[in-house]
Backbone as JSON, one array per atom type, in Angstrom:
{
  "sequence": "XXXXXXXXXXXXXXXXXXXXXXXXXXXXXXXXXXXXXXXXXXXXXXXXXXXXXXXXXXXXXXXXXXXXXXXXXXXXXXXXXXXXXXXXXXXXXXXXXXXXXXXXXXXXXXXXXXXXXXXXXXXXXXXXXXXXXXXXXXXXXXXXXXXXXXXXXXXXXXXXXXXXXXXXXXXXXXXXXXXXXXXXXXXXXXXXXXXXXXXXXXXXXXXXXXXXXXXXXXXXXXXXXXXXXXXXXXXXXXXXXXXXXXXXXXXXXXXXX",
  "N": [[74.78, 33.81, -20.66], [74.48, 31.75, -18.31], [73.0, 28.77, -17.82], [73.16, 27.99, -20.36], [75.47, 27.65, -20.84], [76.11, 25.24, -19.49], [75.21, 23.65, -20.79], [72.37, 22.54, -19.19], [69.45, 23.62, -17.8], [67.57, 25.76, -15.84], [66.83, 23.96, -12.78], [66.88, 21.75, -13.95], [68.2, 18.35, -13.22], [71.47, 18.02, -11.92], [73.95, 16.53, -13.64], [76.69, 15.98, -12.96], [76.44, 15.68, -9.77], [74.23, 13.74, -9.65], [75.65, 11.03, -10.7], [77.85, 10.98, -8.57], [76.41, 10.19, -6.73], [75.27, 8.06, -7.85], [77.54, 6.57, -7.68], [79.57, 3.97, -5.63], [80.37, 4.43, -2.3], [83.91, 4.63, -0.59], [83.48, 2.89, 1.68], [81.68, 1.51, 1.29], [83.08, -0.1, -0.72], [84.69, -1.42, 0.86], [82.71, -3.07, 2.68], [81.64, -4.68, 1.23], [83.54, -6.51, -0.15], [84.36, -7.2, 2.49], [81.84, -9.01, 3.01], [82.17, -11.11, 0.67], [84.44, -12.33, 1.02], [83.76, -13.57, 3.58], [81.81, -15.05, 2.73], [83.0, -16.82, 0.92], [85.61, -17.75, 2.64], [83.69, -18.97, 4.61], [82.46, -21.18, 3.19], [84.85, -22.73, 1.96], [85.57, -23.81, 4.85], [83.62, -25.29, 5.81], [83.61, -27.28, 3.07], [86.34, -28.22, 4.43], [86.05, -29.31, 6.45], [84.98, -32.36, 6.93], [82.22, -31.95, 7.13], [81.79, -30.45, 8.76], [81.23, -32.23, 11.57], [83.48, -33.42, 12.23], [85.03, -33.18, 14.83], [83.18, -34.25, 16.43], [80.63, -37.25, 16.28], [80.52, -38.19, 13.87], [78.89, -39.01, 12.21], [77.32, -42.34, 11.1], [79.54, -44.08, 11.07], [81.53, -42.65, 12.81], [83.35, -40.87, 11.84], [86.44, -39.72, 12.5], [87.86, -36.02, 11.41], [89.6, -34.77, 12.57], [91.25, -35.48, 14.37], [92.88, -37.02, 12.72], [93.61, -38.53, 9.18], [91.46, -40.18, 6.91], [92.22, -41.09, 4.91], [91.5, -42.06, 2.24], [90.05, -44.4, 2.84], [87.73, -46.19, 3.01], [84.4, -45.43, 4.94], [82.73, -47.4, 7.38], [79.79, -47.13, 7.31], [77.26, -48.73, 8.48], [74.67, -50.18, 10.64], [75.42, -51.13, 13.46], [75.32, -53.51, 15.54], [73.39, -53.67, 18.96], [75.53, -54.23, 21.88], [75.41, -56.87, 24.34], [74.43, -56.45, 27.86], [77.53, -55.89, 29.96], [79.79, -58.42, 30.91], [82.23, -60.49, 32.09], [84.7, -57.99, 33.38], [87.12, -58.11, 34.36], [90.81, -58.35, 32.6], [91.89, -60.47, 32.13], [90.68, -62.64, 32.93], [88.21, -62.43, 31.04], [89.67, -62.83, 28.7], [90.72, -65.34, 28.86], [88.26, -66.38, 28.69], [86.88, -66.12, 26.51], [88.95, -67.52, 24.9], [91.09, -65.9, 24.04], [94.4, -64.46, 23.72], [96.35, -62.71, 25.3], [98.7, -60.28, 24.76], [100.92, -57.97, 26.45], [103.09, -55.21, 27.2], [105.03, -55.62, 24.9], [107.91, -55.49, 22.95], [109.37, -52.49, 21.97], [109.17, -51.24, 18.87], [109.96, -48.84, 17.63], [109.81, -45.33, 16.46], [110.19, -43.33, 14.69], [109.42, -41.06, 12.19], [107.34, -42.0, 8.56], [107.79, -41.61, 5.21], [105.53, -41.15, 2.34], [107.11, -42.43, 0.81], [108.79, -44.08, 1.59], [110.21, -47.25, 2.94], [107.7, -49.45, 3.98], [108.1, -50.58, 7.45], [108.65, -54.23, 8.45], [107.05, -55.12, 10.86], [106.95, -56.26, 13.71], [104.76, -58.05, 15.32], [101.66, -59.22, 13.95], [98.02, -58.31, 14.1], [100.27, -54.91, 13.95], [101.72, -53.01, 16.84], [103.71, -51.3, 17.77], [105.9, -49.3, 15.99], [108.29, -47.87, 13.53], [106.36, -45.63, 11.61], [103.89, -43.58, 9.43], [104.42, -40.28, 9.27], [102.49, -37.09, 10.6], [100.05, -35.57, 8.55], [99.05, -37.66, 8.5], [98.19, -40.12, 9.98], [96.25, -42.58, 11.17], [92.59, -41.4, 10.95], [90.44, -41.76, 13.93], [87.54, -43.7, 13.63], [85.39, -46.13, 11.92], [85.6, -48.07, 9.43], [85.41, -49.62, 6.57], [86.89, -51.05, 5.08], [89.94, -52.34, 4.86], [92.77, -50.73, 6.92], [95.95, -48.56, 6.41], [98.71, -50.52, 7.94], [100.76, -48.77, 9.02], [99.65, -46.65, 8.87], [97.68, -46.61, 10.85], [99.4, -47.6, 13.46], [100.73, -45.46, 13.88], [98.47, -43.74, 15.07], [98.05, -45.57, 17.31], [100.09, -44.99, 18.68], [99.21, -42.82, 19.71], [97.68, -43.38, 21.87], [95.49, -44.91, 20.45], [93.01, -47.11, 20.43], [92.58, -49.85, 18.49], [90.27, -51.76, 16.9], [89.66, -54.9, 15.09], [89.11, -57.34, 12.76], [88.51, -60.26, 10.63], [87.49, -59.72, 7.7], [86.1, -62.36, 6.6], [84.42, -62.9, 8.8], [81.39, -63.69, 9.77], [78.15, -61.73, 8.64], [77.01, -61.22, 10.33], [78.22, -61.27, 12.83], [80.29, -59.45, 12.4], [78.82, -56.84, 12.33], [77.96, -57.02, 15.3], [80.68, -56.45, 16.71], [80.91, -53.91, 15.71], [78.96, -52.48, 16.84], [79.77, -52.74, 19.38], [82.23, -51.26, 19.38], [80.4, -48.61, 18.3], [79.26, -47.9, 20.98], [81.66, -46.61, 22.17], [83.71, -45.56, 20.26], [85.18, -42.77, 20.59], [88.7, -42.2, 19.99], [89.17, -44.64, 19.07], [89.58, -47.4, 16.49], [88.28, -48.88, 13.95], [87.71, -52.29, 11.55], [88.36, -53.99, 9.13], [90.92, -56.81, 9.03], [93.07, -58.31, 7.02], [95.52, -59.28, 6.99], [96.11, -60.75, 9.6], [96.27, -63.63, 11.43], [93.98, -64.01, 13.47], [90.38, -64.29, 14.18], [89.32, -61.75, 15.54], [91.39, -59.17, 16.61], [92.46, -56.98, 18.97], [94.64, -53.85, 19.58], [96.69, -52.1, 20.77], [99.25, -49.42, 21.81], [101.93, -51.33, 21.96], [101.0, -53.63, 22.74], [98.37, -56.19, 22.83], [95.42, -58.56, 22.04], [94.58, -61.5, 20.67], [92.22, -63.09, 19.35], [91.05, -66.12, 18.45], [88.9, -67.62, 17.38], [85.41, -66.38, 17.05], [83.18, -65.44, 19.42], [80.83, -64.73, 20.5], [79.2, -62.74, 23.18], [81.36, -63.0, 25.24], [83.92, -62.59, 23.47], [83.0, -60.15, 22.75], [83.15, -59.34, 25.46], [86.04, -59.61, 26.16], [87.44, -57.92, 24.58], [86.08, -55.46, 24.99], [87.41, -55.42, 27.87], [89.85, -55.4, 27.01], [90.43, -52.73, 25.79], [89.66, -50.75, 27.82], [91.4, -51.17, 29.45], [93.77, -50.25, 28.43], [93.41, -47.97, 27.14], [94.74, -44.77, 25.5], [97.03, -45.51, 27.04], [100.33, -44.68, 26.15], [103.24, -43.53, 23.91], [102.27, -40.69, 23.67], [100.26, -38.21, 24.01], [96.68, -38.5, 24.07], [95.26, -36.64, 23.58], [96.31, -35.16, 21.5], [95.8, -34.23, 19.01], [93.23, -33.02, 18.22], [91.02, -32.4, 21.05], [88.82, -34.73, 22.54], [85.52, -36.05, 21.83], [82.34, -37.99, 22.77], [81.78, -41.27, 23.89], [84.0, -43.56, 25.3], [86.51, -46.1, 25.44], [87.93, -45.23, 27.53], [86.01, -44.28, 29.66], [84.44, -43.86, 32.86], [82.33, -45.1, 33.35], [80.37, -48.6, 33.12], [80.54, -50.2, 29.82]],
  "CA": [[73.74, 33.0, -20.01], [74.92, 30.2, -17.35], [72.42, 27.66, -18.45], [73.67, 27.89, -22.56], [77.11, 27.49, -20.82], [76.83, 24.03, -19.69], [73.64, 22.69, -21.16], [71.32, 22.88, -18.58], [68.58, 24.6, -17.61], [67.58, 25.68, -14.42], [65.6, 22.91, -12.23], [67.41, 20.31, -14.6], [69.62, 17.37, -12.52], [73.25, 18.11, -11.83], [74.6, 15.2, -14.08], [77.66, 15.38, -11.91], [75.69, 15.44, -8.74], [73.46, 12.34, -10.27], [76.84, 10.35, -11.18], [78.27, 10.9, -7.5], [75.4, 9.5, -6.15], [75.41, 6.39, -8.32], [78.98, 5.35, -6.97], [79.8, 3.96, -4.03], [81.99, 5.01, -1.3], [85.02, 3.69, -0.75], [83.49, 2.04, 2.63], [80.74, 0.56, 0.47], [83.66, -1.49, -1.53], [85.4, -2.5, 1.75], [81.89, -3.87, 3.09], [80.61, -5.77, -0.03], [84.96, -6.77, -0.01], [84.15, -8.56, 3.95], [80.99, -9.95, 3.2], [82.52, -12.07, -0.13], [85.49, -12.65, 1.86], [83.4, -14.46, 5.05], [81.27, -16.53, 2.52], [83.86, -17.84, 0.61], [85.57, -18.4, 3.95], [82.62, -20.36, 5.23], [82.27, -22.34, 2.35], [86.12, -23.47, 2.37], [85.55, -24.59, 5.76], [82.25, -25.87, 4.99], [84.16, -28.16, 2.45], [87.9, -28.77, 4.02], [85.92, -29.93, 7.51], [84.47, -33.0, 6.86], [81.1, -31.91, 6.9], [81.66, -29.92, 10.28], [80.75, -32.76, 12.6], [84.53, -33.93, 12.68], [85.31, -33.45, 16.08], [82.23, -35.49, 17.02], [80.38, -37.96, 15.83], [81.19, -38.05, 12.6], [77.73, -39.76, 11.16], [77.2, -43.67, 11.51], [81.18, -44.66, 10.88], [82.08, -42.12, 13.52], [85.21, -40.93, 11.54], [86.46, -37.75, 13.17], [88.67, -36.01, 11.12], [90.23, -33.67, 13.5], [91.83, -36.77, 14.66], [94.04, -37.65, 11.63], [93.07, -38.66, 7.77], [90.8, -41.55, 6.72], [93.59, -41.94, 3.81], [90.81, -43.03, 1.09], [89.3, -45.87, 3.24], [85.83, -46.06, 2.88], [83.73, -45.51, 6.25], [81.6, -48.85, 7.61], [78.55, -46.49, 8.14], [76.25, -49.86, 8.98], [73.95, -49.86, 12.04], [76.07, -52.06, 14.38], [73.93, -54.66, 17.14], [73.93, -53.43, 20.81], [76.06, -54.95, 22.56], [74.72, -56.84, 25.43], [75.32, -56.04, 28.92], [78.94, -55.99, 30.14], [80.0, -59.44, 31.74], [83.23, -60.13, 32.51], [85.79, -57.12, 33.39], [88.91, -58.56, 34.16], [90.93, -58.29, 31.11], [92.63, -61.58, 32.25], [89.04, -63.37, 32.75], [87.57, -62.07, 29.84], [90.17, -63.31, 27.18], [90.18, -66.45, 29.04], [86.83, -67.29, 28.92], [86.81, -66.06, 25.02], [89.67, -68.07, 24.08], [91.66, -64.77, 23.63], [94.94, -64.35, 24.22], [96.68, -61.15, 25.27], [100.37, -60.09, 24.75], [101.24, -56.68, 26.82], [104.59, -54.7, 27.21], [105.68, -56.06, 24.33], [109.33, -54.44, 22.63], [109.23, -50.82, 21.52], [109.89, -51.16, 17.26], [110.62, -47.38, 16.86], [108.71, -44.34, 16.41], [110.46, -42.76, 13.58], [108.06, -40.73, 10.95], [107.96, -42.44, 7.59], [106.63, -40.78, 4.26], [105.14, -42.37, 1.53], [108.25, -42.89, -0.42], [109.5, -44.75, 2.29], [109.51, -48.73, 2.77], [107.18, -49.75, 5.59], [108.83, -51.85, 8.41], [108.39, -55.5, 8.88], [106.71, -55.38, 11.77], [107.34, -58.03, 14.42], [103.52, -58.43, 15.53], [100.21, -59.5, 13.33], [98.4, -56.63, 13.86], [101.45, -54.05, 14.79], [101.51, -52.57, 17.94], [104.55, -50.53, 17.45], [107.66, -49.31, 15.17], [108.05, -46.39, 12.74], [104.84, -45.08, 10.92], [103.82, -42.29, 8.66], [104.17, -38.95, 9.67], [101.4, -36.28, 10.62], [99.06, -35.5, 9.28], [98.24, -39.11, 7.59], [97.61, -40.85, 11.07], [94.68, -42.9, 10.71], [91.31, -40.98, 12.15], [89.55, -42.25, 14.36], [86.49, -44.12, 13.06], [85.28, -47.13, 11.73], [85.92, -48.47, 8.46], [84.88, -50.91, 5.66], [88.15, -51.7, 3.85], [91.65, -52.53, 5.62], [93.57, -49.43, 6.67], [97.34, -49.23, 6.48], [99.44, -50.58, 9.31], [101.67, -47.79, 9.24], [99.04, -45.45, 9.41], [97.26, -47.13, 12.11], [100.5, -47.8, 14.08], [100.98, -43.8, 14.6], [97.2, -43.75, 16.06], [98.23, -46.32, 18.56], [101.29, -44.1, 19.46], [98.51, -41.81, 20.44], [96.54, -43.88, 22.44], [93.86, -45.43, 20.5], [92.46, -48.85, 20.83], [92.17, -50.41, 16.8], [89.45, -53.07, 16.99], [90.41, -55.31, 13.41], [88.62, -58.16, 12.19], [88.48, -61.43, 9.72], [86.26, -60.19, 6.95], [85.18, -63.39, 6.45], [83.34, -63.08, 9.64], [79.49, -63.86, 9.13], [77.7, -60.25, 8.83], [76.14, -60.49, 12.02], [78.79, -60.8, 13.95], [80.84, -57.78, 12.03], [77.75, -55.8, 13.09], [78.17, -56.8, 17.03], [81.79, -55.86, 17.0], [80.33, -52.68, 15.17], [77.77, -52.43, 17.9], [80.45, -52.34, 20.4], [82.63, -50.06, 18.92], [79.28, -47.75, 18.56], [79.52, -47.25, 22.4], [83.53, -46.45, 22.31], [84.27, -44.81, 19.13], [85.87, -41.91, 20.29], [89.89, -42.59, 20.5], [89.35, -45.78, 18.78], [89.22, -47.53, 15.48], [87.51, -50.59, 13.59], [88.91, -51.86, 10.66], [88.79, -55.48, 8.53], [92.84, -56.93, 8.91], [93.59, -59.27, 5.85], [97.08, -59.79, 7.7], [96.69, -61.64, 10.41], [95.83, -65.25, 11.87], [93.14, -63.71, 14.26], [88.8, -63.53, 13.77], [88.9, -60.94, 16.22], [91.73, -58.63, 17.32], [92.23, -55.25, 19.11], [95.81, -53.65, 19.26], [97.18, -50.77, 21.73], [100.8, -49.3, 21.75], [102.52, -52.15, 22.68], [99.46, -54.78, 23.33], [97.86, -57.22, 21.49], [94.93, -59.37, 22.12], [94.06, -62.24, 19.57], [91.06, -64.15, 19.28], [91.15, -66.92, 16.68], [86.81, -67.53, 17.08], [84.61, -65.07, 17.7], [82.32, -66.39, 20.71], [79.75, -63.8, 20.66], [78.94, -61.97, 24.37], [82.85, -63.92, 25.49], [84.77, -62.3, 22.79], [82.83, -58.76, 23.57], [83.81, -58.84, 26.57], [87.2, -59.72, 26.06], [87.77, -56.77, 23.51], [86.09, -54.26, 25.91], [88.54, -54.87, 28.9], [91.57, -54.93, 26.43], [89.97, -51.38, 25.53], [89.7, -49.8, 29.03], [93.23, -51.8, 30.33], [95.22, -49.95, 27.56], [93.24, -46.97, 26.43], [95.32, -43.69, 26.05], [98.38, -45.41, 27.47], [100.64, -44.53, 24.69], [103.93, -42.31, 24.71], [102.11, -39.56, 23.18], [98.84, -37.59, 24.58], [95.51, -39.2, 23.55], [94.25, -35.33, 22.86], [97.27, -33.46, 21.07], [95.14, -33.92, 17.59], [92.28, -32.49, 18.97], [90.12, -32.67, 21.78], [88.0, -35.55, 22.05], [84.26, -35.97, 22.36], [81.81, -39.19, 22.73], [81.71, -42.67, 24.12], [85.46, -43.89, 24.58], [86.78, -47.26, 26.3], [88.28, -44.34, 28.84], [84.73, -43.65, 30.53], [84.47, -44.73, 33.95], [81.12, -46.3, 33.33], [80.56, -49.65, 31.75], [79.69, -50.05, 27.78]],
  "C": [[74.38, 31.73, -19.45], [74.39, 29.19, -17.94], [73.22, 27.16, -19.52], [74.88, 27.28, -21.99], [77.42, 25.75, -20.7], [75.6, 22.97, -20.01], [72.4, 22.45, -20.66], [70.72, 24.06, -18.08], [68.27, 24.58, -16.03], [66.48, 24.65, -13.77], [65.83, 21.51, -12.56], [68.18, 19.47, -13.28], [70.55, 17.75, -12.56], [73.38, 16.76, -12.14], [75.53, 14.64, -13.69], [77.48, 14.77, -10.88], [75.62, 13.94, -8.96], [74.58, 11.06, -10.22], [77.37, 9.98, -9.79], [77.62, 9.46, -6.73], [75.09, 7.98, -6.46], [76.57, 5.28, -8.13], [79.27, 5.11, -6.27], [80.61, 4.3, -3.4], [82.83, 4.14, -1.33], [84.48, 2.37, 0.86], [82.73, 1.08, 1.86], [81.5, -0.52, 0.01], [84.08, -2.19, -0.69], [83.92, -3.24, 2.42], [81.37, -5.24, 2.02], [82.1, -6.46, -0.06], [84.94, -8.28, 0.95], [83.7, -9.71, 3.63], [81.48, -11.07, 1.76], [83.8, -12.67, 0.53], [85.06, -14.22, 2.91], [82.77, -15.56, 3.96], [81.98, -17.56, 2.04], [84.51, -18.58, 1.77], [84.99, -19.27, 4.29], [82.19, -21.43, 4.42], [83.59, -23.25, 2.24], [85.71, -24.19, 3.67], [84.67, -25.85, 5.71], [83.26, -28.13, 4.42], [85.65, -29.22, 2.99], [87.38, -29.14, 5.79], [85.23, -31.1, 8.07], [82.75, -33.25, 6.93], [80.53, -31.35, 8.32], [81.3, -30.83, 11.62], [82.39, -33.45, 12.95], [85.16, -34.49, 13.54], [84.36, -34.03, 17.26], [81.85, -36.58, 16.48], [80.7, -39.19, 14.73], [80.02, -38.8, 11.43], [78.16, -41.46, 12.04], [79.03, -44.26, 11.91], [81.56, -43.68, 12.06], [83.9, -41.34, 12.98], [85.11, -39.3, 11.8], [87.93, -37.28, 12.23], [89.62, -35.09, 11.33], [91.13, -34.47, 13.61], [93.64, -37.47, 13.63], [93.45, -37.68, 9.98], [92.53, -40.12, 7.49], [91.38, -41.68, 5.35], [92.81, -42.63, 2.51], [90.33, -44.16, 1.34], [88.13, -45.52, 3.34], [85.3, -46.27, 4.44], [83.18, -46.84, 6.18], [80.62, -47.82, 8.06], [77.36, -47.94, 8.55], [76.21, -49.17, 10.61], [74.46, -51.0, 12.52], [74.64, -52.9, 15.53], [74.05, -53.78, 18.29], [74.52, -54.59, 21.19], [75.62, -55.1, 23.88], [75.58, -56.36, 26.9], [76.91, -56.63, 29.49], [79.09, -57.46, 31.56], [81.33, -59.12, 32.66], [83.95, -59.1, 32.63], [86.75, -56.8, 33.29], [89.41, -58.58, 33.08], [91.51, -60.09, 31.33], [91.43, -62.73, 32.28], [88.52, -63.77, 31.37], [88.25, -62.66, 28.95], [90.19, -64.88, 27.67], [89.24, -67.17, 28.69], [86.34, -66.81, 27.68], [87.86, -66.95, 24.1], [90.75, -67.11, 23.71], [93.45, -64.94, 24.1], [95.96, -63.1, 24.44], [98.18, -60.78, 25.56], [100.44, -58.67, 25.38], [102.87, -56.94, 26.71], [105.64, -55.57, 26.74], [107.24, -54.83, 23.53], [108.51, -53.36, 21.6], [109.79, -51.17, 20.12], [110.66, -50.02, 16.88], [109.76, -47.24, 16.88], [109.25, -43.13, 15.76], [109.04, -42.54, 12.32], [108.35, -41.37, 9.65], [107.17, -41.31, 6.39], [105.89, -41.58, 3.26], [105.95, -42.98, 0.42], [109.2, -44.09, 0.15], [109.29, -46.49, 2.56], [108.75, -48.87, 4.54], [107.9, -50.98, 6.25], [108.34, -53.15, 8.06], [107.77, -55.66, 10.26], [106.81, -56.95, 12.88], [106.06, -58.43, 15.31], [102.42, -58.38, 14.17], [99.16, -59.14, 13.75], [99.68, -56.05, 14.77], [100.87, -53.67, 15.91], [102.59, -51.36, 18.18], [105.41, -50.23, 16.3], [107.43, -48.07, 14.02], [106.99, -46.6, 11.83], [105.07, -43.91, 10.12], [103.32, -41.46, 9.69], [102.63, -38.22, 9.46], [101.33, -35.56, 9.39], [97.85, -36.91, 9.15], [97.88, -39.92, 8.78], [96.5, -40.97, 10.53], [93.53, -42.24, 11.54], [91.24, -42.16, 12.87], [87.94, -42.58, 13.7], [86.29, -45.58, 12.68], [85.12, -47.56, 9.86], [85.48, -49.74, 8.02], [85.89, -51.55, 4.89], [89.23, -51.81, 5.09], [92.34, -50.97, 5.35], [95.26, -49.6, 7.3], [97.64, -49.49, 7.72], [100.24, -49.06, 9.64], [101.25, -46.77, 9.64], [98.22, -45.91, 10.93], [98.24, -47.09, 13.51], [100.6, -45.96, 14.71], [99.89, -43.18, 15.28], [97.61, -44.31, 17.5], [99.42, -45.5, 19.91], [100.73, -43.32, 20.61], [97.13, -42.38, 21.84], [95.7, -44.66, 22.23], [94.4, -46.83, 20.46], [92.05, -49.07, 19.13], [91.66, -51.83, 17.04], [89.73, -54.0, 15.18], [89.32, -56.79, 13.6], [89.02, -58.76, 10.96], [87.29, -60.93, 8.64], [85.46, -61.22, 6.64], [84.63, -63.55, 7.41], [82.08, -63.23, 9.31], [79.4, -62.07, 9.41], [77.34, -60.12, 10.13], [77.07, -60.55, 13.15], [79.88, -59.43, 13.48], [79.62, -57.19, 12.34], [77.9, -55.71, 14.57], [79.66, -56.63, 17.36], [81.6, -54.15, 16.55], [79.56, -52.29, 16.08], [78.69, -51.81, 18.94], [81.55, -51.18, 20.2], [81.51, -48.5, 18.83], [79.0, -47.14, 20.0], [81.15, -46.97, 22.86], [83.86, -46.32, 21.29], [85.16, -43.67, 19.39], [87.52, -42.41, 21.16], [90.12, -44.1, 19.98], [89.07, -46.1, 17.31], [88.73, -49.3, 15.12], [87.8, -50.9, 12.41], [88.81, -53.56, 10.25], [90.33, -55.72, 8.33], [92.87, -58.15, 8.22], [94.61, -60.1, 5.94], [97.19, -59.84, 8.79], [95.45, -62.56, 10.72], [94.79, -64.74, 12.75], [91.71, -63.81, 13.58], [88.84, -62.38, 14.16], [90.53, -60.3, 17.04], [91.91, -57.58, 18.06], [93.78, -54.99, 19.59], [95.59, -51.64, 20.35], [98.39, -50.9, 21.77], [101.38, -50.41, 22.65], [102.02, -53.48, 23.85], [98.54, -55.24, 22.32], [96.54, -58.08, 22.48], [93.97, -59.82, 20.87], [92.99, -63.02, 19.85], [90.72, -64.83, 18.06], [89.97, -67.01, 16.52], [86.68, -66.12, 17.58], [83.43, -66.39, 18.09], [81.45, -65.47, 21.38], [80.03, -62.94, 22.2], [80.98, -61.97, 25.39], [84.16, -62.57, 24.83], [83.91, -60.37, 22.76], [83.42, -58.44, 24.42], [85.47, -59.13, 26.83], [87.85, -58.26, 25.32], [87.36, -55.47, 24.44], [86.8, -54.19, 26.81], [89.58, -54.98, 28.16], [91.45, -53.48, 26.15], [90.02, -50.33, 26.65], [90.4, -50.22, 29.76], [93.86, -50.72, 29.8], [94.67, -48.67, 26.87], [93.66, -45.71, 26.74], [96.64, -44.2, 26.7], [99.41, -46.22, 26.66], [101.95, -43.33, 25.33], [103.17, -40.96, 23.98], [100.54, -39.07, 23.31], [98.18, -37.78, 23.66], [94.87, -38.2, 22.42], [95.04, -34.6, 21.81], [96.74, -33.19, 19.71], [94.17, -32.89, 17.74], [91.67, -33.38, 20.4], [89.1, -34.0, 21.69], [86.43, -35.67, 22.62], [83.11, -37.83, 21.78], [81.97, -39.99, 23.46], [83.4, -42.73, 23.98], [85.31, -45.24, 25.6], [87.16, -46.31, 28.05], [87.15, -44.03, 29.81], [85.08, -44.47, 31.66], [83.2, -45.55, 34.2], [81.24, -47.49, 32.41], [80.0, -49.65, 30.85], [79.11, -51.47, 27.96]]
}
């Protein structure tokens, strides 16, 4: 009798059958394989891209971190003033009639990479403007900041183009908000940044360009800082974009901020 032979009866389940059926194919493991694959995936990114807005905005502080590394400096997310309409243009006007004064095509320091084991230069300007820096990928983002960020790292931004707006913390709040204001329309390619080390209220710094302002003289000293920004922005020995692409408000627009 067949049945007796392997325990069942006729009409019963094939327990083998049954068993088959309960395991998956082998495509089954490579699909359920993908889909843990992509989420983890998307959650790494998720996590190792600053919160995906990087290469824009970047929230209130604007810190893009496509750009470079914000190195453990705390963002300035504050709501900056508007800055009023654009006066003077001239950059030669403008620092004039702020009290400003503006050093260009000053000497080349070097542009040797440093690491962090390494001693940082002496720089021969208050903020730098040139001379060896830390290597990629520690360049300072782009963004705006609440603490002092290194020279060294800053310095290898400038290489690239940007415009580093710096300030006297001891400024009153309201006017760190209208330098914040103005930076808010020209954030991208640029940075903002309290400087502890040097004699200035108000300076802004491009490869090999300086303009100091010992007061800050409200609408004066705006407009002094915006044409040092669209004199010298991007001209740098090393392409503005090669970090990434850039997107937003920059001093580079051909309209006025």
């Amino acid at each position: 009798m067949s049945g007796s032979a392997t325990g069942a009866t006729p009409g019963d389940p094939d327990p083998d059958r049954d068993g088959q059926r309960d395991r998956p194919s082998p495509l089954g493991y490579l699909v359920g394989l993908a889909m843990v694959v992509a989420i983890v995936g998307g959650l790494y990114l998720a996590f190792t891209s600053g919160g995906g807005d990087g290469d824009g905005d970047g929230g209130p502080a604007h810190i893009a971190t496509s750009t470079g590394n914000s190195n453990g400096v705390a963002p300035d997310e504050r709501t900056g003033i508007a800055p009023p309409a654009t006066g003077t243009t001239d950059l030669a006007a403008a620092a004039a009639a702020a009290g400003c004064t503006v050093r260009e095509d000053l000497p080349e320091e070097g542009r040797d990479h440093l690491t962090r084991d390494e001693p940082v230069p002496d720089y021969g300007t208050r903020p730098p403007t040139s001379g060896d820096h830390i290597g990629p990928p520690l360049q300072q983002a782009d963004g705006a900041y609440i603490e002092p960020a290194a020279p060294e790292d800053v310095v290898h931004s400038l290489e690239h183009g940007r415009i580093a707006i710096q300030y006297d913390a001891a400024l009153p709040q309201q006017d760190q908000l209208a330098l914040k204001g103005l930076y808010d329309t020209a954030y991208s390619g640029a940075l903002l940044y309290p400087n502890p080390d040097m004699d200035y209220a108000v300076a802004a710094t491009a490869w090999r360009a300086l303009i100091g302002c010992p007061k800050y003289r409200g609408a004066a000293t705006l407009d002094a800082v915006r044409a040092f920004g669209r004199a010298h922005y991007g001209q740098a020995p090393e392409d503005i974009t090669v970090f990434a692409p850039l997107s937003g408000p920059s001093f580079g627009d051909s309209t006025e901020q």
